[in-house]
C-alpha positions in Angstrom: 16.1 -24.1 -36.2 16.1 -23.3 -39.8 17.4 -19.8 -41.1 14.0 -18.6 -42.1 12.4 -19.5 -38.2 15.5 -18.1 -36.4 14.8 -14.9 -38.6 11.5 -14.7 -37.1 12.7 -15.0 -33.4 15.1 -12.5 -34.1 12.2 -9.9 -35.2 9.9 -10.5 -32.5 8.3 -8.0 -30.2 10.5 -9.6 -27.2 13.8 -10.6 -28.5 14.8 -13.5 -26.8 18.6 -13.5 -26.9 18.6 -9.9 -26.0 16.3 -8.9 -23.7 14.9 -5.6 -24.4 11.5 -4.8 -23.4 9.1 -2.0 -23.4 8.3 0.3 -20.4 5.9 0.3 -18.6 5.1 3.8 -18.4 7.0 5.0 -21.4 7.8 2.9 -24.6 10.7 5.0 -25.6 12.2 3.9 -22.0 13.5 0.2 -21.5 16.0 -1.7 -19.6 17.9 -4.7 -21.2 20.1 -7.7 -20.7 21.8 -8.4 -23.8 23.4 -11.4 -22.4 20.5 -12.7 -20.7 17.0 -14.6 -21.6 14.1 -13.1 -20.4 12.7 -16.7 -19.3 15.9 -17.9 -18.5 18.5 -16.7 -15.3 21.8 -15.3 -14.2 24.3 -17.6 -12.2 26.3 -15.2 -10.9 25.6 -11.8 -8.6 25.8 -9.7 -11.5 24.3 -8.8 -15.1 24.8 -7.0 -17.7 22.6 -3.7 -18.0 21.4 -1.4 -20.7 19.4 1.5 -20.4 17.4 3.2 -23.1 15.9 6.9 -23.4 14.4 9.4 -25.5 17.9 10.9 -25.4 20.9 11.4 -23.7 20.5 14.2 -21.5 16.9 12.7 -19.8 18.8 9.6 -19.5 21.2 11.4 -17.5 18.7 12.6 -15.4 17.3 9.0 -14.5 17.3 6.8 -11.4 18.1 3.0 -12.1 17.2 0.6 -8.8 17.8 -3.0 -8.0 15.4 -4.2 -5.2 15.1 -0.8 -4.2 18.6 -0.1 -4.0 19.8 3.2 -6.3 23.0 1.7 -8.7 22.8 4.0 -11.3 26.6 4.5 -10.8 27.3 1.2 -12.4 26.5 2.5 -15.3 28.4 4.8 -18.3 26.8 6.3 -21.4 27.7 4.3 -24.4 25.4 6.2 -27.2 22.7 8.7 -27.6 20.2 8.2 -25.3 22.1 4.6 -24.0 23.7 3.5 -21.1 25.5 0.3 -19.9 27.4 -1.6 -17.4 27.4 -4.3 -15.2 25.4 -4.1 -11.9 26.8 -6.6 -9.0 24.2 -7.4 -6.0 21.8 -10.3 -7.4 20.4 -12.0 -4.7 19.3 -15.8 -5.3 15.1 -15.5 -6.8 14.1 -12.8 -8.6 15.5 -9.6 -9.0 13.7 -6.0 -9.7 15.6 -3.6 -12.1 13.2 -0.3 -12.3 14.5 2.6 -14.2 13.0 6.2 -13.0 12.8 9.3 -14.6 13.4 12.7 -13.3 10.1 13.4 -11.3 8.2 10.4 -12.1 5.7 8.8 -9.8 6.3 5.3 -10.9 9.0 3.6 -12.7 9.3 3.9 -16.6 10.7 0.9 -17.3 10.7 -2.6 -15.1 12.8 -5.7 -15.9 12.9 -8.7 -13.5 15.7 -11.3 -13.3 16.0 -14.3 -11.9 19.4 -15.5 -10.4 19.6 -19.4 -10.5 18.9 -21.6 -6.8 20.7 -24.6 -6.2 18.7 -27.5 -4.3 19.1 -27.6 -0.3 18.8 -31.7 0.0 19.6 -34.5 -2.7 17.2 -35.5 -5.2 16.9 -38.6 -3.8 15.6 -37.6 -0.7 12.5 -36.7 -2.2 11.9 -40.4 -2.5 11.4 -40.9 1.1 9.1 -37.5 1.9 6.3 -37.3 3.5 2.9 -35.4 4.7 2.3 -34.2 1.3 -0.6 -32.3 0.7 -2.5 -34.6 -0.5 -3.2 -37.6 0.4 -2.4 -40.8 -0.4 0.8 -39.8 -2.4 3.7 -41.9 -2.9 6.9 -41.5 -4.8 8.0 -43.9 -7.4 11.4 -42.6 -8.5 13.6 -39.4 -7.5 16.8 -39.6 -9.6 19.6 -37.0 -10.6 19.6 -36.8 -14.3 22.8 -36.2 -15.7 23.3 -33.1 -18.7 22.4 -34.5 -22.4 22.7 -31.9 -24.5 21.4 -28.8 -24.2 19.3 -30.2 -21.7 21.2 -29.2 -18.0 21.2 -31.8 -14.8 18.2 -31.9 -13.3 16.4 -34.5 -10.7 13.2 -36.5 -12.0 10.2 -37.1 -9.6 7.1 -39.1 -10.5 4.8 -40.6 -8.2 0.9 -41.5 -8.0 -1.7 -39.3 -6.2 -5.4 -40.9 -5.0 -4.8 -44.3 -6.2 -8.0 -46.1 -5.6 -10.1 -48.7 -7.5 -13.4 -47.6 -9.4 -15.6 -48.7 -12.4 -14.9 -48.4 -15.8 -16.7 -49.7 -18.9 -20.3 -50.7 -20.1 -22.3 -52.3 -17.8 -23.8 -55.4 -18.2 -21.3 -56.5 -21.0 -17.6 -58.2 -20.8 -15.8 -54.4 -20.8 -17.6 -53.5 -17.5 -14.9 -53.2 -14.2 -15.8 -52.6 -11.1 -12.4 -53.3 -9.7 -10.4 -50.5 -12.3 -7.1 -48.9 -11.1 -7.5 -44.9 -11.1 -4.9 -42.3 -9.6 -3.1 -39.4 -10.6 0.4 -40.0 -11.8 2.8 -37.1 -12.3 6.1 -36.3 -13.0 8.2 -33.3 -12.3 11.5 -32.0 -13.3 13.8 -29.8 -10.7 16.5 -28.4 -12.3 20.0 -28.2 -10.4 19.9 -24.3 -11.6 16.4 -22.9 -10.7 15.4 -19.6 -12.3 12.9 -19.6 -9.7 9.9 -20.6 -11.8 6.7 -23.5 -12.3 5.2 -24.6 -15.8 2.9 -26.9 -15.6 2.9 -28.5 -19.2 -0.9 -29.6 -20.4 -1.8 -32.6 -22.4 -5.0 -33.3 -24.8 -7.5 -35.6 -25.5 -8.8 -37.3 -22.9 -4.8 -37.7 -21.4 -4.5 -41.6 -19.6 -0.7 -41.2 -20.8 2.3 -39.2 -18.4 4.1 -36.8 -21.0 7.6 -36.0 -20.3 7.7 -32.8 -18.2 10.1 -31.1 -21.1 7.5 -28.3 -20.8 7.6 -28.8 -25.3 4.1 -28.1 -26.1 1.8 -25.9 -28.3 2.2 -22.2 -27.4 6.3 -22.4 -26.0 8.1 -22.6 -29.4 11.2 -22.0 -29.7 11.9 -22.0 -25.8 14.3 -24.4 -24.2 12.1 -24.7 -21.1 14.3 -26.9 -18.9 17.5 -25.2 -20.1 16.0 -21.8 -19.5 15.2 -23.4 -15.4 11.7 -23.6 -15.4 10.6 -26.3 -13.0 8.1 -28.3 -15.0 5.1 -30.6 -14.1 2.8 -32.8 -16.2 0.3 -36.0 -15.4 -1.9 -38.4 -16.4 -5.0 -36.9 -16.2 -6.6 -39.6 -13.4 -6.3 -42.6 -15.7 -4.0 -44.8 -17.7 -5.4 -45.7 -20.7 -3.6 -48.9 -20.5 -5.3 -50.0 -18.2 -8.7 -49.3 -19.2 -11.1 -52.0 -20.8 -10.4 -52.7 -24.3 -12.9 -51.1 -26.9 -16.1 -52.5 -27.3 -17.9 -54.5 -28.8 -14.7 -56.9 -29.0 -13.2 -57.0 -32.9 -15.0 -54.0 -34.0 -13.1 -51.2 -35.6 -15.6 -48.5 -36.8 -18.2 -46.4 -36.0 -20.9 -47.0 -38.6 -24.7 -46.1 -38.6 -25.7 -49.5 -37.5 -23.7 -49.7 -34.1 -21.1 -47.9 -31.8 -18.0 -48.7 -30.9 -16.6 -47.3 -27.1 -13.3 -47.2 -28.1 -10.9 -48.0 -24.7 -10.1 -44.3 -24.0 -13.4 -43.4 -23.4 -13.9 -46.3 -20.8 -13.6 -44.1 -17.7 -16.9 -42.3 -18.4 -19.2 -44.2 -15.8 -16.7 -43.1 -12.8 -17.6 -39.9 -11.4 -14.7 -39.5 -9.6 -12.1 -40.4 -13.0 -14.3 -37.5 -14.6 -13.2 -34.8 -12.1 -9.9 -36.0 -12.3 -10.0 -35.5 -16.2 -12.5 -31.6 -15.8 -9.8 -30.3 -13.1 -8.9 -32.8 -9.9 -5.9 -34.0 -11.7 -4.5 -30.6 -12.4 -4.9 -29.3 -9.1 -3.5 -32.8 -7.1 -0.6 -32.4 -9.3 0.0 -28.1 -9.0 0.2 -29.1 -5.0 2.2 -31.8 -5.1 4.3 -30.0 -7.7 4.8 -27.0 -5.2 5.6 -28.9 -2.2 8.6 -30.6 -4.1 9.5 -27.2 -5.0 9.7 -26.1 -1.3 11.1 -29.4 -0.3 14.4 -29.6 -2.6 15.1 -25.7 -3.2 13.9 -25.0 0.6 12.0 -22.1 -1.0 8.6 -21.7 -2.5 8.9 -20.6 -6.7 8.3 -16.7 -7.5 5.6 -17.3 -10.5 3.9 -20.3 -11.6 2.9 -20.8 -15.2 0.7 -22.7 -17.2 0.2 -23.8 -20.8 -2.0 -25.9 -22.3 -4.1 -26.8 -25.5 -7.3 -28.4 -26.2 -7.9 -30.2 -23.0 -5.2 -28.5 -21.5 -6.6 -25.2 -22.5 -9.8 -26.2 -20.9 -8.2 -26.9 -17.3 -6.1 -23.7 -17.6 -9.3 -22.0 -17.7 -11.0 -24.5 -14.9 -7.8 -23.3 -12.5 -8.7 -19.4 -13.2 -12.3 -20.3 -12.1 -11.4 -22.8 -9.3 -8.2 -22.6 -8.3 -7.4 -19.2 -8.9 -4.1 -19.2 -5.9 -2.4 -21.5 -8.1 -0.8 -20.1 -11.4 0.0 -16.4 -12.4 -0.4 -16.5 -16.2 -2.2 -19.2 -18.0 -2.1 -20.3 -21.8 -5.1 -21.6 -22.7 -4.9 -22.7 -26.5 -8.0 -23.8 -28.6 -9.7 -24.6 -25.1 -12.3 -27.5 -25.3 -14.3 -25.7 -22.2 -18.2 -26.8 -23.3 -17.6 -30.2 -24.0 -21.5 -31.1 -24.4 -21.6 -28.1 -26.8 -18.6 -28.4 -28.6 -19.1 -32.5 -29.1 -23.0 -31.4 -30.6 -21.0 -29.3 -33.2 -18.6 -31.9 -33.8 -21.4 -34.1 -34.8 -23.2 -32.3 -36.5 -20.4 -31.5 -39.4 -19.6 -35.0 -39.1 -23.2 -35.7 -39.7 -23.1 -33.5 -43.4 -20.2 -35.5 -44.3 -22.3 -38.3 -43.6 -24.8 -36.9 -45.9 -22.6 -36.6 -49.1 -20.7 -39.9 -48.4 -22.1 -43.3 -50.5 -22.7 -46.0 -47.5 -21.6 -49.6 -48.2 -23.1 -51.7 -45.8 -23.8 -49.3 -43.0 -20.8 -48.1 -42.9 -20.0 -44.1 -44.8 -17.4 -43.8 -47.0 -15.9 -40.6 -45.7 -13.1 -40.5 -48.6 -15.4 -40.3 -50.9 -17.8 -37.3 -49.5 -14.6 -34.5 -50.6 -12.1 -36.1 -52.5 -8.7 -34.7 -52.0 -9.1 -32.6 -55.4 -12.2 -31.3 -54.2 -10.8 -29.7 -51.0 -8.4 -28.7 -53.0 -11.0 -26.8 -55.1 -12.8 -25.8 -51.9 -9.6 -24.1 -50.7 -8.8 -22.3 -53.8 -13.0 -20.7 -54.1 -12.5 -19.4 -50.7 -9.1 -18.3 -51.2 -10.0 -17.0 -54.8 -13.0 -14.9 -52.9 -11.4 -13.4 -50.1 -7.5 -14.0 -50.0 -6.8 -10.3 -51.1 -9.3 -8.9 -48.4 -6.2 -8.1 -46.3 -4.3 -6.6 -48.6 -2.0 -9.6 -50.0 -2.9 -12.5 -52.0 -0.8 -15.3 -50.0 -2.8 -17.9 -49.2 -3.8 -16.7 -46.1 -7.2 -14.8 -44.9 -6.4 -12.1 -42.6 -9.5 -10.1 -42.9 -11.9 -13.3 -42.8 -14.8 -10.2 -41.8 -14.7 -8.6 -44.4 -15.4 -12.1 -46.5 -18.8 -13.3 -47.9 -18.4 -15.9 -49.3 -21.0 -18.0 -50.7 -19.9 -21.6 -52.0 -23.4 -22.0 -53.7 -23.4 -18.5 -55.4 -19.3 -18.1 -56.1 -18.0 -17.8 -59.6 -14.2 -18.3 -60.4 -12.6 -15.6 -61.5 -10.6 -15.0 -65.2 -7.2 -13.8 -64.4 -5.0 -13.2 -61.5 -3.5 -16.1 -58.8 -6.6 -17.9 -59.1 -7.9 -17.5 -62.7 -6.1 -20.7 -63.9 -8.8 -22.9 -61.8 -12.1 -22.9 -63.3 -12.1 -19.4 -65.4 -15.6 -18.0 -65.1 -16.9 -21.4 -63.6 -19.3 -21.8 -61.0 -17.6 -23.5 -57.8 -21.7 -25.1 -57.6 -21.8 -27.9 -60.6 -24.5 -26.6 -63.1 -25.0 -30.2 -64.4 -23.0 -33.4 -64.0 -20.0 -33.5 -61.4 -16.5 -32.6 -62.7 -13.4 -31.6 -61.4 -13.8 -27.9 -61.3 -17.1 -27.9 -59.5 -18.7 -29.1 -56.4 -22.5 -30.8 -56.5 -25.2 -28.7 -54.8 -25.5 -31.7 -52.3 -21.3 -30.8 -51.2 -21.4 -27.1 -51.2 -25.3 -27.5 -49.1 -22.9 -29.8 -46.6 -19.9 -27.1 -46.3 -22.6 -24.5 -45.6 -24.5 -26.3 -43.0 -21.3 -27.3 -41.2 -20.0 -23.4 -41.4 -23.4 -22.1 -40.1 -23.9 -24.8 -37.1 -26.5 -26.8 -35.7 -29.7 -26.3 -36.5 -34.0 -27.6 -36.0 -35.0 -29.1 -39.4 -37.3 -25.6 -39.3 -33.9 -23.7 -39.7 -33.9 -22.5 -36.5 -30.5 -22.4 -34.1 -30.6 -24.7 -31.0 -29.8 -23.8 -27.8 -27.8 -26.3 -25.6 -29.6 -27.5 -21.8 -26.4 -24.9 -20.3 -27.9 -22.1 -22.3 -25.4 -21.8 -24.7 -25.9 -21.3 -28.3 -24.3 -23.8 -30.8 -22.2 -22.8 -33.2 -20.6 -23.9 -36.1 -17.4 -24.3 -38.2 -17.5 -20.6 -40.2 -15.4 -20.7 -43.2 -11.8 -20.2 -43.4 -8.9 -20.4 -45.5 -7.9 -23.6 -44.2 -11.8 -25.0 -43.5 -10.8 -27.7 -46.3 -7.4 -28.3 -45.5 -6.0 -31.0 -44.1 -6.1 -30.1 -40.4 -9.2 -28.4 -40.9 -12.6 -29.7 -41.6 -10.6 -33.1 -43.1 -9.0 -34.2 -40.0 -12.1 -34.5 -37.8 -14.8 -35.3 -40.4 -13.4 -37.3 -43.7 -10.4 -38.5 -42.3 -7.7 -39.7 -44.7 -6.2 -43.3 -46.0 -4.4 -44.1 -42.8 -7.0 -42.6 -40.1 -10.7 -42.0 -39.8 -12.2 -38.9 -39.2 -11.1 -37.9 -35.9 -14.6 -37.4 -34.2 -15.5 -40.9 -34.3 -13.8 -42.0 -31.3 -13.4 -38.3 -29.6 -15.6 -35.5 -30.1 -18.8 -37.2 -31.1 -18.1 -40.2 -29.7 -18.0 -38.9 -26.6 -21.3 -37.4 -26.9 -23.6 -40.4 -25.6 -20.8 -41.6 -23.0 -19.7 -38.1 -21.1 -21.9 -35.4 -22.2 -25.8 -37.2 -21.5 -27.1 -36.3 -17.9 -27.5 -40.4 -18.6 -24.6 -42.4 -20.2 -26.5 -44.3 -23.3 -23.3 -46.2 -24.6 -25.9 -47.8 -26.8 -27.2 -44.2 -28.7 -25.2 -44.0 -31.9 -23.5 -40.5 -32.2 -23.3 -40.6 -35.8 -27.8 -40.7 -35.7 -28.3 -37.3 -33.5 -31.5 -35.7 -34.4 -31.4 -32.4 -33.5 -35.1 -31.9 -33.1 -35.5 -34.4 -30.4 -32.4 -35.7 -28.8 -30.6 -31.8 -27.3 -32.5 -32.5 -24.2 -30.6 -36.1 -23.5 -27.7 -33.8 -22.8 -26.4 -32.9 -19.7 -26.6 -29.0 -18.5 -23.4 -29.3 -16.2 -20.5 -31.5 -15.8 -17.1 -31.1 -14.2 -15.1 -30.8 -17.5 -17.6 -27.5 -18.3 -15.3 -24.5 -17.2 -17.4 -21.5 -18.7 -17.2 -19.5 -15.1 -17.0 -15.9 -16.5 -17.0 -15.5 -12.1 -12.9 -15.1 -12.6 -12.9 -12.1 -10.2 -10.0 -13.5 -7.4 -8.6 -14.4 -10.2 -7.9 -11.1 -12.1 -7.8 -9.3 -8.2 -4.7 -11.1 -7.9 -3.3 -10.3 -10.7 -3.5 -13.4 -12.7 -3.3 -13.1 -16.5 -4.6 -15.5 -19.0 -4.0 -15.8 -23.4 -6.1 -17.2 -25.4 -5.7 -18.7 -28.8 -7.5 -20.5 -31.1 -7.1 -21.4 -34.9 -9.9 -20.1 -37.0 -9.7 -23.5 -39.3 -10.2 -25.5 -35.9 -12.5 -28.8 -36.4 -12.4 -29.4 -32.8 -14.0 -26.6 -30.8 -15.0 -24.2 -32.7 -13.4 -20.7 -32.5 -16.5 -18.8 -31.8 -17.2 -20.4 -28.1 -13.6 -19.1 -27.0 -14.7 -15.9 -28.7 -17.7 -15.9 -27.1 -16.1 -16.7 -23.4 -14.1 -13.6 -23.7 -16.5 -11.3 -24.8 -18.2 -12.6 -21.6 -15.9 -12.0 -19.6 -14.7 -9.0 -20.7 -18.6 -7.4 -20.3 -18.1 -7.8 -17.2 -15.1 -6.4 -16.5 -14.8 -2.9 -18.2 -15.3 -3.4 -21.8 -12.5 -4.0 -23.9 -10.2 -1.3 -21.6 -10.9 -3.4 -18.8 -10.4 -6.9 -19.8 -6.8 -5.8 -21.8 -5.6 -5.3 -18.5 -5.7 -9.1 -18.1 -6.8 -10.8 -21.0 -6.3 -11.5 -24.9 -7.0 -13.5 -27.7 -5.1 -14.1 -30.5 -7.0 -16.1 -33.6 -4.8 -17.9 -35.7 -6.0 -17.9 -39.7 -5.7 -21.1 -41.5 -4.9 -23.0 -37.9 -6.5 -26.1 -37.4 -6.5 -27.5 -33.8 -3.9 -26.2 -32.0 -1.5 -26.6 -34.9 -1.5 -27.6 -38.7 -2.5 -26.2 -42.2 -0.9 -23.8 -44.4 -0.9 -21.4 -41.4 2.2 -19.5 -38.6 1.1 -22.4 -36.0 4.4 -22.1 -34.4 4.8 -19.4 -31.7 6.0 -18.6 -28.2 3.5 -17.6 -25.5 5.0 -18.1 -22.6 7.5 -15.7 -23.1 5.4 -12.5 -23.4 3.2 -13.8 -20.5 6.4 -13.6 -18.5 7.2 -10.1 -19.2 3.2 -9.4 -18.6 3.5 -10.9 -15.3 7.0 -10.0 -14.1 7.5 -6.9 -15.8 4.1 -5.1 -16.6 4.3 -5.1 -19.9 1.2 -6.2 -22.0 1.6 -8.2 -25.0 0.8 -7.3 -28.2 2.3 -8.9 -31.2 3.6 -12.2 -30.9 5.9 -13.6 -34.2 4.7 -16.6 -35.2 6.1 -19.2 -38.3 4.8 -22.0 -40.1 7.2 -24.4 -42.7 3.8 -25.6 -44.7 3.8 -22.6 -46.9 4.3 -23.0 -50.9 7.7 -21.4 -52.2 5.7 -19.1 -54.6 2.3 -17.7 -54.9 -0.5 -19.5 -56.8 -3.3 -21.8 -56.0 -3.2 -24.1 -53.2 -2.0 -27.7 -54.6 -1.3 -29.1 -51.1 1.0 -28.5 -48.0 4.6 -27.5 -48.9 7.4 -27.0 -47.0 8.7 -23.3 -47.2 8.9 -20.9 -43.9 6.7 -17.6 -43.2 7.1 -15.4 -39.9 4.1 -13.1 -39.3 2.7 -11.7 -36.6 -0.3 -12.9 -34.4 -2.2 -9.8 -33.8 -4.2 -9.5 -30.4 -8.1 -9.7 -31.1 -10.1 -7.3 -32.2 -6.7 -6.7 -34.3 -6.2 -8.0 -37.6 -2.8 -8.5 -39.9 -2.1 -6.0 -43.2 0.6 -6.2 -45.4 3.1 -3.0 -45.2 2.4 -2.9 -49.1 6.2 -3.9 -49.7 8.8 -5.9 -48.5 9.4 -10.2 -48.1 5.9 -11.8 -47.5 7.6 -14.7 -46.0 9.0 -12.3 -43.1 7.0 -11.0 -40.2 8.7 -6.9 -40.3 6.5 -6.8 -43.3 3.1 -6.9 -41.6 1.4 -4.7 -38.9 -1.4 -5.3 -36.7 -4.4 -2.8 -37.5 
């Protein structure tokens, strides 16, 4: 970790090496352990305490209990309003530390910590279980896996779940299977010092690979999960893709407007049964399975259960809220990809501008060719030029995105300041021939369409079969960066645009109430073809019905870049405001939920934008300590070392804070920009 990120952790809301939380009741209350990790454990039967308080003589005053158990005597006053000491009695699992003030009727300050469990049998003796809970399960390998690192000893499980034989491919041509290999592989990771805790670690895309269980992914930055002794889980997703048919036809390579490819990810779609296991089966196979190791090797079930996840995995975070709702405690859900039929119709129809504005060569688009890399260049710099000091900063980044209106056919460059070098007094719209300070009206009519969503050739939005209303891409700071728009849509020298093979071309195979592997993606007419689509699948999780959930306490965070080409950020938005209607207002659904929106993010990470950040840790002292998040440090190392219009990516480091939605970030009016103690959410 570089000087500039560990800066950041160091500033955050919940320190990590220290930790010091809020109250519960009373912010100017908290109990700390300076020599302890909030996600991590103790080994021993005692901890290092410290007490704060408005001042020393209500400190004095105040109760501190340990499982219910009164030790304040352990304790000596080392400062105004501080105490300290160490407290002895830590029982193996978690541990309450509550700190009451004279009189109070419920603790002021709560801080739970976990003392590490040891196994009760040998990791290889996992091999040979049996009467899991779900059947057919069998082991593959249980082996004790030595220290490397930083990483402790720790015993590695994986096994298959439901292996079985379905279909797979197109039928009636050489890809189609009717004897394809399907099951759930897993893989867990039980380390020899338990802090008492399950993450189950999503995956993306349409998964058919087995990550390592590390618990490394999108949303736990920064955190050393295995170190810290988080069990941790991952799988497969239902599927291998290695397995799977080759694409199809044979030979092809592309997606042009003359035929389709099914590339060999996507050949699962005609088995029912490999689509639940993608929506949610797969998930929940695993979190059981994952469980019953726990209470098999540690002879004891875990205290919480997490989960993160992005993308897909941010999808079946939400699908366990809605279905599964015994399962996890706090869930992560990151750019979730929860309306598949919707999202895909959005996909395709940005892809379908780029289409527009991209010369064809024998069938086949040019996608390079529709924004040149100086022209999203250009793009970035209008937008940035229009709105960047709406938040009080010009940095390159869009805080207050709505207070922006931009228009790319109306917008005039300005004469001086950051982004008066460009095109001074220029139109961003070319007045006549194309050049390198202006867009034709054909490329700015694209960027518009794609920002405002799908739409009848009468103008009019479309409304999806499952009622929902599509949206598109609105404009961002990073709508033309790389990770943005780009990624998915024009692709780049070495890759296509994304949505080829994914997003739209999904659309005929997964997302019509009939698979029509023949219908070409890239041809949707939005007039006639939104019927072919299906109203209700298994991978749809937009259940606002979350009720058992929240009534036992679960918690869920969202986030979601605002430059995502994937899903687009108003369906999350849109799932939230849903759910918190029904469930109080705003008031209500803070008691459980947020949102964060990340500017400049594309999906789940990339851009110019603070795409690195820790999640889990704040949902841990939601869960276990009462304490609501707020703002969460993030950092990004894309940033340019000095202010001026956007060239490219760069490589310096920013901290700033994510602020929880309807929030949004201002600048202090002084101090580093690259630092996050500079900014406040508003």
């Amino acid at each position: 970790m570089n000087q500039s990120r560990a800066a950041a952790r160091i500033v955050a809301i919940f320190v990590l090496a220290g930790g010091c939380f809020n109250a519960l009741a009373d912010p100017a209350y908290s109990i700390a352990t300076p020599d302890t990790v909030l996600t991590g454990m103790v080994t021993g039967a005692s901890v290092t305490i410290r007490l704060g308080a408005p001042s020393s003589a209500l400190l004095s005053r105040a109760t501190l209990k340990l499982n219910g158990a009164d030790v304040t005597s352990a304790l000596h006053a080392d400062g105004a309003g501080s105490m300290s000491g160490v407290v002895a009695g830590l029982q193996p699992g978690a541990n309450v530390f509550e700190l009451w003030s004279k009189n109070s009727k419920e603790p002021v300050a709560q801080l739970t910590v976990m003392k590490a469990l040891a196994p009760a049998i040998a990791c290889a003796s996992l091999a040979t279980l049996s009467h899991f809970p779900v059947q057919p399960t069998r082991i593959t390998q249980a082996t004790l896996t030595a220290p490397s690192g930083t990483t402790p000893e720790y015993c590695l499980v994986q096994g298959r779940i439901q292996e079985r034989t379905g279909i797979a491919g197109i039928f009636g041509t050489t890809s189609y299977r009717t004897d394809q290999p399907y099951g759930t592989r897993f893989e867990v990771r039980l380390p020899t010092a338990w802090n008492g805790r399950y993450l189950f670690q999503g995956s993306g895309g349409t998964e058919g690979g087995l990550p390592g269980a590390t618990g490394q992914i999108g949303g736990t930055a920064g955190l050393t999960i295995l170190r810290n002794g988080f069990v941790v889980a991952s799988q497969n997703g239902g599927h291998t893709n290695s397995e799977l048919p080759p694409s199809y036809p044979p030979g092809s390579t592309t997606t042009d407007l003359n035929h389709i490819q099914v590339i060999s990810g996507n050949m699962f779609f005609p088995d029912a049964q490999a689509v639940k296991d993608w929506g949610y089966n797969s998930i929940d196979v695993t979190t059981q399975t994952a469980k019953f190791l726990i209470n098999a090797y540690y002879g004891r079930a875990q205290e919480r259960s997490y989960f993160v996840g992005c993308s897909t995995s941010g999808r079946q975070g939400m699908a366990m809220s809605q279905l599964f709702p015994q399962h996890y405690d706090g869930i992560v859900a990151g750019d979730p990809f929860y309306l598949p039929p919707d999202i895909s119709l959005s996909e395709t129809w940005g892809l379908e501008h780029i289409i527009s504005v991209s010369p064809i060569v024998n069938g086949t688009p040019q996608y390079l060719q529709s924004f040149t890399l100086a022209d999203q260049s250009l793009f970035t710099n209008a937008i940035l030029a229009a709105c960047d000091h709406l938040d009080g900063l010009v940095d390159g980044v869009i805080d207050n995105m709505a207070a922006c209106t931009f228009d790319p056919a109306t917008f005039v460059f300005p004469s001086s300041g950051v982004y008066g070098s460009i095109a001074p007094g220029m139109p961003l719209q070319c007045t006549g021939d194309k050049t390198t300070t202006c867009l034709t009206p054909a490329q700015v009519n694209a960027t518009k369409k794609i920002a405002e969503g799908p739409r009848t050739s009468s103008g009019e939005r479309i409304t999806s079969p499952d009622g929902t209303t599509l949206s598109g891409y609105p404009f961002d700071g990073g709508f033309m960066q790389p990770s943005g728009i780009p990624t998915r849509d024009i692709g780049s020298a070495n890759s296509p645009p994304g949505n080829i093979g994914l997003g739209s071309g999904q659309l005929p195979l997964f997302w019509f109430a009939t698979p029509d592997p023949s219908y070409n993606p890239l041809t949707v007419n939005y007039d006639t073809d939104i019927h072919l689509v299906t109203p209700a699948s298994p991978v749809v999780n937009n259940s606002t019905d979350i009720g058992p959930f929240i009534g036992r306490g679960g918690k869920i965070i969202f986030y979601h870049g605002l430059s995502d080409s994937g899903p687009p950020w108003p369906y999350t938005q849109k799932y939230f405001h849903d759910v918190m209607t029904k469930n109080g207002g705003m008031a209500g659904a803070s008691k459980f939920m947020k949102l964060y929106l990340v500017p400049n993010m594309g999906h789940c990470s990339g851009n110019m934008a603070t795409d690195s950040f820790d999640m889990l840790t704040p949902m841990v002292n939601w869960i276990e300590n009462g304490v609501a998040p707020e703002e969460i440090i993030a950092s990004g190392n894309r940033f340019p070392a000095t202010i001026g219009p956007y060239t490219g990516l760069s490589n310096t480091t920013r901290s700033r804070p994510l602020c929880p939605y309807p929030k949004t970030l201002r600048y202090s009016g002084s101090g580093d920009i690259s630092q996050a103690s500079s900014y406040a959410c508003q």
